[in-house]
C-alpha positions in Angstrom: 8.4 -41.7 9.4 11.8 -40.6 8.3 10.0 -39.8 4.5 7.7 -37.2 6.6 10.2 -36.0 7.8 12.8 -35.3 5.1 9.4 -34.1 3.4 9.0 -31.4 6.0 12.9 -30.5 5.5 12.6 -30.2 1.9 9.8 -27.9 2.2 11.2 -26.2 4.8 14.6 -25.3 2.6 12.6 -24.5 -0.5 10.3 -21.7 1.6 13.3 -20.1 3.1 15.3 -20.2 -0.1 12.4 -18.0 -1.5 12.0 -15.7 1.3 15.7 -15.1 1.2 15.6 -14.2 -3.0 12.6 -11.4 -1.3 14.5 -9.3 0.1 15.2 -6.1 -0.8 13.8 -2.6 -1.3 10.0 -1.8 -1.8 8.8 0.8 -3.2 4.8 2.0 -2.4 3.5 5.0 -4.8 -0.2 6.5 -4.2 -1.8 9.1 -6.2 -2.6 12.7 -4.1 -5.7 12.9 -5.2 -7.4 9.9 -3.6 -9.0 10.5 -0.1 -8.3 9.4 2.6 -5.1 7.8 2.3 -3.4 10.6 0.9 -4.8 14.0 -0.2 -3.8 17.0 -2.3 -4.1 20.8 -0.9 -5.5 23.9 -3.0 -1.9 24.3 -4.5 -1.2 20.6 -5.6 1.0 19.7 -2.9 0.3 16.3 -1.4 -0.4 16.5 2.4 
């Protein structure tokens, strides 16, 4: 029982180790011209 458990600790420390080295700024870039996420008007300017 206490291996399961020190298991379950372990794995629980290494998962929020890795979500905590995650953070930080994302950055999402799409191209105008694909419809219908994002689109571009008659002058080029993404709507």
């Amino acid at each position: 029982m206490k291996l399961k458990v020190l298991t379950l600790l372990a794995c629980l420390a290494g998962s929020m180790g890795s979500a905590w080295a995650a953070e930080g700024e994302l950055s999402i870039g799409t191209e105008g011209a694909y419809p219908p996420w994002s689109m571009s008007d008659a002058n080029g300017n993404v709507t």
